[in-house]
N, CA and C atoms as a LAMMPS dump frame, in Angstrom:
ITEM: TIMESTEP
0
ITEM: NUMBER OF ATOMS
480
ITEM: BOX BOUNDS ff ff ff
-5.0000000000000000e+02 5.0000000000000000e+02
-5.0000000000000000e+02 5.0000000000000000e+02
-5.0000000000000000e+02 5.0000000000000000e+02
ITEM: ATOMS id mol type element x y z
1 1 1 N 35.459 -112.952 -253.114
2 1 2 C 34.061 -112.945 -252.718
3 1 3 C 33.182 -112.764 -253.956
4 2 1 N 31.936 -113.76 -254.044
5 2 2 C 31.43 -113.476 -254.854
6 2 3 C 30.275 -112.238 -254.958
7 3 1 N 30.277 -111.76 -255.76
8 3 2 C 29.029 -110.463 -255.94
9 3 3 C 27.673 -110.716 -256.743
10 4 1 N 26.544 -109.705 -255.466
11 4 2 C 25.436 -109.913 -255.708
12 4 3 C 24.825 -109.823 -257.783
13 5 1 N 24.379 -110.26 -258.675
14 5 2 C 24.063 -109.659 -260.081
15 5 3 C 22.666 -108.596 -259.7
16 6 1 N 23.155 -107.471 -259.475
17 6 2 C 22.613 -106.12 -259.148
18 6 3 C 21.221 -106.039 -260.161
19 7 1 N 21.982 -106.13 -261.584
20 7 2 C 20.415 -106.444 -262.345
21 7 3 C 19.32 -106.911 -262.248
22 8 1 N 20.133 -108.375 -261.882
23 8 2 C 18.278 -109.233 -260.734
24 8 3 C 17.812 -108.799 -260.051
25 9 1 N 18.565 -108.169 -259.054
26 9 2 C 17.701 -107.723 -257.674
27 9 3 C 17.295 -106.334 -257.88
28 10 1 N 17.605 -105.361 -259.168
29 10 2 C 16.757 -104.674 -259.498
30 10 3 C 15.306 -104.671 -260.502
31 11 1 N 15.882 -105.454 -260.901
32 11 2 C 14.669 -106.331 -262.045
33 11 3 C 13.48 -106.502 -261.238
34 12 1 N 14.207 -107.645 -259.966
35 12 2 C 12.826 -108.091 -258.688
36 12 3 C 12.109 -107.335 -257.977
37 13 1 N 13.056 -105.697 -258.299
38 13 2 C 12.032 -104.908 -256.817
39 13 3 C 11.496 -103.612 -257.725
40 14 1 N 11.453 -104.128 -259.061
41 14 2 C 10.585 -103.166 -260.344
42 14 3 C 9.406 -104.067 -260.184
43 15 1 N 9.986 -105.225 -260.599
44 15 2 C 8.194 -106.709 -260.807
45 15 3 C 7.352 -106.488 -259.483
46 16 1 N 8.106 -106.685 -258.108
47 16 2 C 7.28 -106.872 -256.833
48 16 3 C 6.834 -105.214 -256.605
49 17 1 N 7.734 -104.154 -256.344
50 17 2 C 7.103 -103.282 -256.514
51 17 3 C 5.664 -102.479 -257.968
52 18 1 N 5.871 -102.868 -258.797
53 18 2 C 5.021 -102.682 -259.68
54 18 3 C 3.463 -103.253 -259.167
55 19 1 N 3.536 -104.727 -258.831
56 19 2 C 2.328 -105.802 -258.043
57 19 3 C 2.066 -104.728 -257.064
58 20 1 N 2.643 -103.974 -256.113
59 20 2 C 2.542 -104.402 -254.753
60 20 3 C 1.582 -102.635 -255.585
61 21 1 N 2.226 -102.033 -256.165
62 21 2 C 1.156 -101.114 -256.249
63 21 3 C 0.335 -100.72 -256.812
64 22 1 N -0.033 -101.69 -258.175
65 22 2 C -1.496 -101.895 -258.674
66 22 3 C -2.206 -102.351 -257.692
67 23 1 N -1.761 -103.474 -256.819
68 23 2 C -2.803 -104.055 -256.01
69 23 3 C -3.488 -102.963 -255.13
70 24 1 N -2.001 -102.439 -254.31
71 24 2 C -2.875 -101.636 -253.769
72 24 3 C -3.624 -100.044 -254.058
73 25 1 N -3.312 -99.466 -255.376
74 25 2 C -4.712 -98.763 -256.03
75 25 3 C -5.384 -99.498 -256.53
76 26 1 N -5.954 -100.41 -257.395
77 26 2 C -6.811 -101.463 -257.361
78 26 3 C -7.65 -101.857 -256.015
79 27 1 N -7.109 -102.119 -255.182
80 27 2 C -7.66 -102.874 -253.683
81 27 3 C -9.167 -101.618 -253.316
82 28 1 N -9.554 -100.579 -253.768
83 28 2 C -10.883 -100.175 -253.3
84 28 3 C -12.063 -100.917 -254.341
85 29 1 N -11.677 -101.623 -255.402
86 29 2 C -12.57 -102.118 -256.579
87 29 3 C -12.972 -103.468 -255.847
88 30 1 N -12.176 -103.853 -254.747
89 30 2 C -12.349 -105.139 -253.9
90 30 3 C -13.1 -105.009 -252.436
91 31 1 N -13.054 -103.766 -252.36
92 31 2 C -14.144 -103.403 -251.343
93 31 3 C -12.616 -103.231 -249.873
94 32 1 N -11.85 -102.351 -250.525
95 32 2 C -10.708 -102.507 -249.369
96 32 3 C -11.002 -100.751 -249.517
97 33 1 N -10.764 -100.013 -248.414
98 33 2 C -10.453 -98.718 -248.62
99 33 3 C -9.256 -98.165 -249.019
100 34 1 N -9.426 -96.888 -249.838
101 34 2 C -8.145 -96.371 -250.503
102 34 3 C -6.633 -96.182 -249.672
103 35 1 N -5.956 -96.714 -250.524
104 35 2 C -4.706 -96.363 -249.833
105 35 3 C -3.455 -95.626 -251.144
106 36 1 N -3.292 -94.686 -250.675
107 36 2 C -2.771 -93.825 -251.946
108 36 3 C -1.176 -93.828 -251.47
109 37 1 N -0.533 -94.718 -251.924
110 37 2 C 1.33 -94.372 -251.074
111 37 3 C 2.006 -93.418 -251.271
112 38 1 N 1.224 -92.744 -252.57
113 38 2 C 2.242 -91.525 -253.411
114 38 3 C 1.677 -90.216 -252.317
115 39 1 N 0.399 -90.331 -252.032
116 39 2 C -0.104 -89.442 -251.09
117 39 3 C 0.314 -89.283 -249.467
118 40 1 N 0.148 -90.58 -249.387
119 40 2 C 0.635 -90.692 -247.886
120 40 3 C 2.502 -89.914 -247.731
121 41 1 N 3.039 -90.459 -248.799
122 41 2 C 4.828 -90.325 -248.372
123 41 3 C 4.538 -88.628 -248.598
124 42 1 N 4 -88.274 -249.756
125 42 2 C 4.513 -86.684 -250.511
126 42 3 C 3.465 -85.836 -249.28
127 43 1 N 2.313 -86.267 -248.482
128 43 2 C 1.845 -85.753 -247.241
129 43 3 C 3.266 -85.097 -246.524
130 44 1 N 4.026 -85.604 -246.016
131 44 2 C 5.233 -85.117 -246.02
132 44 3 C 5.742 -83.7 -246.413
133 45 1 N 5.722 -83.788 -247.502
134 45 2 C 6.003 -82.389 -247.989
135 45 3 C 4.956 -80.984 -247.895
136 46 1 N 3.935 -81.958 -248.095
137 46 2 C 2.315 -81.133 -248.344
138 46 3 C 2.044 -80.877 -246.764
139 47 1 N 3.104 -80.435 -245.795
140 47 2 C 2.254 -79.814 -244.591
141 47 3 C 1.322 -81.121 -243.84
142 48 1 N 1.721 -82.146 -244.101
143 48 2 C 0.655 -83.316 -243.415
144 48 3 C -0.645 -83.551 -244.043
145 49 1 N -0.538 -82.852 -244.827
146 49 2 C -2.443 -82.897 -245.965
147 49 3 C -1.527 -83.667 -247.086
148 50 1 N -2.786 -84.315 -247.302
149 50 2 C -2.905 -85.43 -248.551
150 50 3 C -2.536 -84.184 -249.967
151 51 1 N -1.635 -84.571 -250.707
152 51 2 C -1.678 -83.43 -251.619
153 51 3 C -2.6 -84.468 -252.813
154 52 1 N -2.634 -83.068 -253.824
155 52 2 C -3.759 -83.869 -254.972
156 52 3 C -2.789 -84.478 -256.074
157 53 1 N -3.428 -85.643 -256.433
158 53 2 C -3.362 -86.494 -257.306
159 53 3 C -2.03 -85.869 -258.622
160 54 1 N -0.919 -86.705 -258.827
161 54 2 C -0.072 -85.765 -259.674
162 54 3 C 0.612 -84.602 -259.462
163 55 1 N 0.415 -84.006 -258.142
164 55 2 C 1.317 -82.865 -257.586
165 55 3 C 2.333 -82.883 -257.689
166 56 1 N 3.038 -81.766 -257.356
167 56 2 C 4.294 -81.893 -256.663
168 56 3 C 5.1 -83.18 -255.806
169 57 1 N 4.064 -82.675 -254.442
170 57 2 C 4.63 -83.46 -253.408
171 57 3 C 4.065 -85.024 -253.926
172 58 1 N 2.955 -85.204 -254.721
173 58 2 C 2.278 -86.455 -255.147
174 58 3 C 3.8 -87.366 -255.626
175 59 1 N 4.085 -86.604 -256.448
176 59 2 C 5.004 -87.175 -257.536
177 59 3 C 6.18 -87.561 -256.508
178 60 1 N 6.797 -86.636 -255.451
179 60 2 C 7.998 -86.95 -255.163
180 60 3 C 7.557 -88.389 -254.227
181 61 1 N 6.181 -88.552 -253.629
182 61 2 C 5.54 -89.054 -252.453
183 61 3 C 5.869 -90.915 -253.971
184 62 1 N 5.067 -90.331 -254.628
185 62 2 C 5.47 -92.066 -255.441
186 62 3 C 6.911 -92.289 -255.585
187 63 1 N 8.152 -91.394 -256.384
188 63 2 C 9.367 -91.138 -256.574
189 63 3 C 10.099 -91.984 -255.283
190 64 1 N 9.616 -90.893 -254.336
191 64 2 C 9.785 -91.919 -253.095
192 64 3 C 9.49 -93.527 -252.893
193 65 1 N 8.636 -93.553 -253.274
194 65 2 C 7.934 -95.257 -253.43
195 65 3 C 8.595 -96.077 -253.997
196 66 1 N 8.628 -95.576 -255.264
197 66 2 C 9.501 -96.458 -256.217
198 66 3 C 11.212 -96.6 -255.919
199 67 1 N 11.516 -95.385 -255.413
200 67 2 C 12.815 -95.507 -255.058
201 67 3 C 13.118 -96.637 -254.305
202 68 1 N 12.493 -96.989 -252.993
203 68 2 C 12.607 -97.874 -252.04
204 68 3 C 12.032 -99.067 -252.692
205 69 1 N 10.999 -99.081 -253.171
206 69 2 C 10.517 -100.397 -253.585
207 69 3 C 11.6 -101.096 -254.172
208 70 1 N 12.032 -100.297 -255.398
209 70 2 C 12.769 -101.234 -256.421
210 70 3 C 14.348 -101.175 -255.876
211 71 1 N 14.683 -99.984 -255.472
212 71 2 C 16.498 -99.855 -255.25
213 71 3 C 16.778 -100.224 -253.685
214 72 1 N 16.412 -99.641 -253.242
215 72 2 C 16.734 -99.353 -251.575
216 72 3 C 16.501 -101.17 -251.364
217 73 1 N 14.901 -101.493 -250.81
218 73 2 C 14.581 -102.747 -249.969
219 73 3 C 15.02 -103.527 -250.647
220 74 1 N 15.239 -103.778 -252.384
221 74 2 C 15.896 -104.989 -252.32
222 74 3 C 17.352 -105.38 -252.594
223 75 1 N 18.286 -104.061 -252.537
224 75 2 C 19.68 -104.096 -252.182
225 75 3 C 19.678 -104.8 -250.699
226 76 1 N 19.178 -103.9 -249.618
227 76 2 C 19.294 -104.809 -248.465
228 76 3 C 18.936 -105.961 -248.475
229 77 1 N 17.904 -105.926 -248.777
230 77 2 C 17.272 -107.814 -248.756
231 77 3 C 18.609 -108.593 -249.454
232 78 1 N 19.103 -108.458 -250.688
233 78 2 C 19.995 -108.864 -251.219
234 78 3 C 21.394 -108.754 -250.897
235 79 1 N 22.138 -108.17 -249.972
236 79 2 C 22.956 -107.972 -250.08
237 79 3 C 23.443 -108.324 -248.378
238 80 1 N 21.776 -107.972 -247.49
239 80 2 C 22.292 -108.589 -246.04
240 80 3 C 21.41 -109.78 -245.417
241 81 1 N 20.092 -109.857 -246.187
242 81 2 C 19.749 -110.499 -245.291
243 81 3 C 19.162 -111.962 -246.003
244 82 1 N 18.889 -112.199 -247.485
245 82 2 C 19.025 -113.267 -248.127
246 82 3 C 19.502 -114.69 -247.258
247 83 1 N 20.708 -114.233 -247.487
248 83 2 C 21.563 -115.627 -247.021
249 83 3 C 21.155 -115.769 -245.632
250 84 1 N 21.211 -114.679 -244.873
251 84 2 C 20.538 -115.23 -243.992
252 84 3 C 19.166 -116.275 -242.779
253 85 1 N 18.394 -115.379 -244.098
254 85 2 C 17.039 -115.934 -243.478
255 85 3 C 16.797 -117.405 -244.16
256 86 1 N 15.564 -118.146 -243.201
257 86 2 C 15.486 -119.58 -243.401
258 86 3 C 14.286 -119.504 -244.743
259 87 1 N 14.878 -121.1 -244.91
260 87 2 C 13.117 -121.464 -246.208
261 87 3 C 14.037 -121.523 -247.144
262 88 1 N 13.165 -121.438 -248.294
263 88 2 C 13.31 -121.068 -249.376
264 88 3 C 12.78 -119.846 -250.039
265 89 1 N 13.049 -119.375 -251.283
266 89 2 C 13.401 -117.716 -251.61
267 89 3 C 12.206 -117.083 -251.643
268 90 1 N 11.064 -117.729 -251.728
269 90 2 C 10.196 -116.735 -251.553
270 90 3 C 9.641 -116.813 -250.211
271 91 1 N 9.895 -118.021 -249.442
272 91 2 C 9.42 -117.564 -247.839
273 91 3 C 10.572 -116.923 -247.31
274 92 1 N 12.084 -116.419 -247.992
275 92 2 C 12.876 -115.805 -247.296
276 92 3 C 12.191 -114.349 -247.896
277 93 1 N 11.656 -113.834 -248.939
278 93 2 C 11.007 -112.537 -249.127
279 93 3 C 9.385 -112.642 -248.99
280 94 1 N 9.033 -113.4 -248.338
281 94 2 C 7.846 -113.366 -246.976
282 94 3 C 8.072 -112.485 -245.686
283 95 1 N 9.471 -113.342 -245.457
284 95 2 C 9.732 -112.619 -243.904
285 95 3 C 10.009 -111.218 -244.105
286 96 1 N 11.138 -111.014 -245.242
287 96 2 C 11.459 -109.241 -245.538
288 96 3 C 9.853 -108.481 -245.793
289 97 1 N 8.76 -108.832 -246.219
290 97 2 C 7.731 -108.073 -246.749
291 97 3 C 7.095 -107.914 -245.492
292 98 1 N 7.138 -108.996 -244.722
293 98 2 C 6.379 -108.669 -243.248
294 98 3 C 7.579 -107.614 -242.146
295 99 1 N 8.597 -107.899 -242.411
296 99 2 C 9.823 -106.78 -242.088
297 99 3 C 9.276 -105.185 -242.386
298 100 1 N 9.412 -105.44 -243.798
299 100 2 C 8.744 -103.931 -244.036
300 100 3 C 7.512 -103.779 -243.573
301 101 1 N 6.373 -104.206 -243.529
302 101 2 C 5.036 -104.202 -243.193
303 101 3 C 5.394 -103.537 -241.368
304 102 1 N 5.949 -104.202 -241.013
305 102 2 C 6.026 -104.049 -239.893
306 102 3 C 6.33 -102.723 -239.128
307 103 1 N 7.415 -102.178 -240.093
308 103 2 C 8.478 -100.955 -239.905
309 103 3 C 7.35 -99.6 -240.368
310 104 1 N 6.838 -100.281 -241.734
311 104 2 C 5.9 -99.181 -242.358
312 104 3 C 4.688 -98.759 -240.833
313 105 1 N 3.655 -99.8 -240.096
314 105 2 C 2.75 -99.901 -239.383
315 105 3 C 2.86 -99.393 -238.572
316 106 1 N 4.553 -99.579 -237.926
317 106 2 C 5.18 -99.025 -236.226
318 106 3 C 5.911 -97.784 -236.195
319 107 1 N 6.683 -97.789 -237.395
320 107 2 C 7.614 -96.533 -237.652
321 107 3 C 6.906 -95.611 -238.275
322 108 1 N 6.692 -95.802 -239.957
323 108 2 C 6.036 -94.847 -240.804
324 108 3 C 5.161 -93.853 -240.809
325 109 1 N 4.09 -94.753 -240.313
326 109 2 C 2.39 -94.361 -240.571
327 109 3 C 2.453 -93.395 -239.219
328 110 1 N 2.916 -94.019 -237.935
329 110 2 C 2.666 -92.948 -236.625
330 110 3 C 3.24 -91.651 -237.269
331 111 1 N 4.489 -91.709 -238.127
332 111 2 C 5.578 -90.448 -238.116
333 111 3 C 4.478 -89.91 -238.985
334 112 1 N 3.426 -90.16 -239.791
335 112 2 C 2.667 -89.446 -240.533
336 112 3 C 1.185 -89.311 -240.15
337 113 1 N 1.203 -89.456 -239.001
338 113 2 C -0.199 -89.387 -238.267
339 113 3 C -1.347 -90.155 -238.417
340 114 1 N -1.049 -90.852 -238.685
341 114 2 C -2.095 -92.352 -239.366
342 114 3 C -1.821 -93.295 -238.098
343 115 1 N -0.853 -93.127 -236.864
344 115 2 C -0.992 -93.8 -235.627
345 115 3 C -0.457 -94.855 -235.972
346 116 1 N -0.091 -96.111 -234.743
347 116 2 C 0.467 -96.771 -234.706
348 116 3 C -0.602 -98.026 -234.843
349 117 1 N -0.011 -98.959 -236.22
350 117 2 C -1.383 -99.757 -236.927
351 117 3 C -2.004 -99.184 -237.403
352 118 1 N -1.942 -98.169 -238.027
353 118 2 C -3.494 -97.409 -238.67
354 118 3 C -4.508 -97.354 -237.626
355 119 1 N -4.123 -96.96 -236.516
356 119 2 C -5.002 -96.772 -235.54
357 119 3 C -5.807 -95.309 -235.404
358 120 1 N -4.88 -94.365 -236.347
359 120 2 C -6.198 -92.797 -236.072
360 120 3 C -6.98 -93.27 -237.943
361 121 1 N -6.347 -94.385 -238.523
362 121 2 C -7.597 -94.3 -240.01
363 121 3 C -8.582 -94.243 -239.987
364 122 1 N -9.75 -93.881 -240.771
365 122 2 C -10.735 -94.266 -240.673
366 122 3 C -11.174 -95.816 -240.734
367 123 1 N -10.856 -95.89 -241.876
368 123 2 C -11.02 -97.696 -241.501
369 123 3 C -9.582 -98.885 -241.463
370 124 1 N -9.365 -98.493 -240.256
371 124 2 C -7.866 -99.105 -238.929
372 124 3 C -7.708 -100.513 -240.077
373 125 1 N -8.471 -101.607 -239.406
374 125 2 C -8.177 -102.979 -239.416
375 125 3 C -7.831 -103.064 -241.499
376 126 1 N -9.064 -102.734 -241.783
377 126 2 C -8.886 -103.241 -243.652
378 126 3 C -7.75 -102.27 -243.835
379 127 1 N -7.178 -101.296 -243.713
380 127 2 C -5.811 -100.796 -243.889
381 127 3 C -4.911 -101.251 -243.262
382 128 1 N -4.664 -101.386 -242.35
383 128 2 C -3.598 -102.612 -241.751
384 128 3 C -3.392 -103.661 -242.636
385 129 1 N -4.571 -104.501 -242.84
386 129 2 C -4.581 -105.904 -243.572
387 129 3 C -4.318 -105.661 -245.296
388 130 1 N -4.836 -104.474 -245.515
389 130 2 C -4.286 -104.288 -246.853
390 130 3 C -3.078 -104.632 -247.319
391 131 1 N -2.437 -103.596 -246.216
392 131 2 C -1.244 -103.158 -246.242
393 131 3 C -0.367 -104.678 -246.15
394 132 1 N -0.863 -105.348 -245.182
395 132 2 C -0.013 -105.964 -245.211
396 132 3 C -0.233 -107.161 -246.119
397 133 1 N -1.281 -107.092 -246.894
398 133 2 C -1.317 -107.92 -248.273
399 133 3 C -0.533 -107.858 -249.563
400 134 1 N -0.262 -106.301 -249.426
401 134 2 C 0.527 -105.401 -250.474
402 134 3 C 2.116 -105.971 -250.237
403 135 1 N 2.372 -105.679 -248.817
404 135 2 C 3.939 -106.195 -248.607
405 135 3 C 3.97 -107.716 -248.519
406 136 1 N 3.264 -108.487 -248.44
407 136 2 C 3.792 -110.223 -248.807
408 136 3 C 3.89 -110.136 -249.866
409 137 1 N 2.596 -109.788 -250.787
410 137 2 C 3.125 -110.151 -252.021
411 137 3 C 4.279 -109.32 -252.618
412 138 1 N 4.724 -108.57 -252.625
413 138 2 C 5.982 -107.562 -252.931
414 138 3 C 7.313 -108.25 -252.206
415 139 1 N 7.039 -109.049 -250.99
416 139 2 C 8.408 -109.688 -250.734
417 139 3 C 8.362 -111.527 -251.119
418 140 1 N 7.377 -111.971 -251.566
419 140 2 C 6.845 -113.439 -252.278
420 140 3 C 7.52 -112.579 -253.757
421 141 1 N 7.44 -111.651 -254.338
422 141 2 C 7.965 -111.656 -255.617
423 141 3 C 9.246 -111.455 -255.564
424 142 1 N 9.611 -110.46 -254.921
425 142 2 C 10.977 -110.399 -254.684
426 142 3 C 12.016 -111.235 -254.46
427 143 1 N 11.208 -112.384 -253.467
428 143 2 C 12.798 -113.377 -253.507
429 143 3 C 12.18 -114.446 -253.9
430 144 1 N 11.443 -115.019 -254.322
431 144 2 C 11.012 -115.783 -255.171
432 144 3 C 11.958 -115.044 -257.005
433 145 1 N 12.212 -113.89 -257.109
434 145 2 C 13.055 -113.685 -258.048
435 145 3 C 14.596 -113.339 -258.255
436 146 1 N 14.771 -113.153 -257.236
437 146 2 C 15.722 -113.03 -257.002
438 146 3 C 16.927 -114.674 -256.281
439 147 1 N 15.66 -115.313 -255.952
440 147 2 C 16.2 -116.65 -256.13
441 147 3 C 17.327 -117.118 -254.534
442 148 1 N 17.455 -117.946 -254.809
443 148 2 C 18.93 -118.392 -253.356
444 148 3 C 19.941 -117.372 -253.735
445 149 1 N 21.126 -117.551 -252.729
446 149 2 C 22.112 -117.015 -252.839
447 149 3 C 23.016 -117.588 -254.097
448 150 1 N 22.66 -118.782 -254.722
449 150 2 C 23.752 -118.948 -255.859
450 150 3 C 22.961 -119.109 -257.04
451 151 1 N 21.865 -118.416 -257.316
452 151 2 C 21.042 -118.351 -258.188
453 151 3 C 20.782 -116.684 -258.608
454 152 1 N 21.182 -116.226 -257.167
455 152 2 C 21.325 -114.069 -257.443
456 152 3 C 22.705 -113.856 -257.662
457 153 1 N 23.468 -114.708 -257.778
458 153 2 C 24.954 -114.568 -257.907
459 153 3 C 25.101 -113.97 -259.621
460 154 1 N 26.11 -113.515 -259.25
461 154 2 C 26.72 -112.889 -261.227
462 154 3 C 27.157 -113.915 -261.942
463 155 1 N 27.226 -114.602 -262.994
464 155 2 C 27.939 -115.388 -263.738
465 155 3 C 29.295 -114.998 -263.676
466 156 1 N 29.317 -113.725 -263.789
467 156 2 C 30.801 -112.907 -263.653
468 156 3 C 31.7 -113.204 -262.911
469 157 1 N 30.825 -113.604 -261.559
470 157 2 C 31.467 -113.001 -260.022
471 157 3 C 32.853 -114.469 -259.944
472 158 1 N 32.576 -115.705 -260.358
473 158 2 C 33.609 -116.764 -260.342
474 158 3 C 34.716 -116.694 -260.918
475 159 1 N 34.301 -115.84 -262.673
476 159 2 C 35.494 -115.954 -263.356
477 159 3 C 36.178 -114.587 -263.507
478 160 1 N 37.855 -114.695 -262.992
479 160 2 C 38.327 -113.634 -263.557
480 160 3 C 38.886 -113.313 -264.974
């Protein structure tokens, strides 16, 4: 069996994660309201309050971020669901970014009191839509770099 080249698909979810979160601290200079991910996850730790900027819980709340961005979502993407999904590689990390978008909107945000859709935010709809501007483009980079299944392959993986 051939094996995934682990490097790429960590390489891809440093580049797409890196995008996905300038854009979205950047995105209030565009007239989008703030969305802080390092705040929202490390809220968590902080008793359900937003902790401040660089904290503790701030730091583990991005730590967290980055963890999943770059290691976690695109091992899975890479390793189960690539080959699977239709298109080509960056409309196959279209569908994973709206995957996550989805999970983050229905699962996440309720478990952190932000309701289901950003429905208790203050401003619901432009956080929803943010959000889910943040995750296309983060899954458009991702498998758009990470490429088809014989393009994320190892050079290695053929020859013994």
């Amino acid at each position: 069996m051939e094996r995934i080249n682990v490097g790429r698909v960590l390489l891809a979810g440093f580049v797409a994660t890196l995008a996905m979160t300038m854009l979205i601290y950047v995105a209030p200079m565009m007239g989008m309201p703030k969305m802080d991910i390092a705040g929202m996850l490390g809220s968590m730790l902080n008793g359900g309050h937003p902790p401040e900027a660089m904290s503790g819980p701030w730091m583990m709340g991005m730590l967290a971020h980055l963890l999943n961005g770059i290691v976690i979502f695109p091992l899975i993407y890479a390793y189960g669901l690539s080959a699977r999904l239709p298109g080509a590689a960056w409309t196959k990390g279209l569908i994973w970014g709206t995957v996550l978008w989805l999970v983050q909107q229905g699962m996440v945000l309720p478990m952190m009191g932000l309701g289901f859709f950003s429905s208790q935010s203050p401003h619901a709809v432009m956080s929803v839509l943010g959000s889910l501007m943040g995750h296309l483009l983060y899954g458009a980079i991702l498998g758009a770099m990470i490429g088809t299944q014989d393009t994320a392959r190892s050079a290695f993986a053929t020859s013994k």
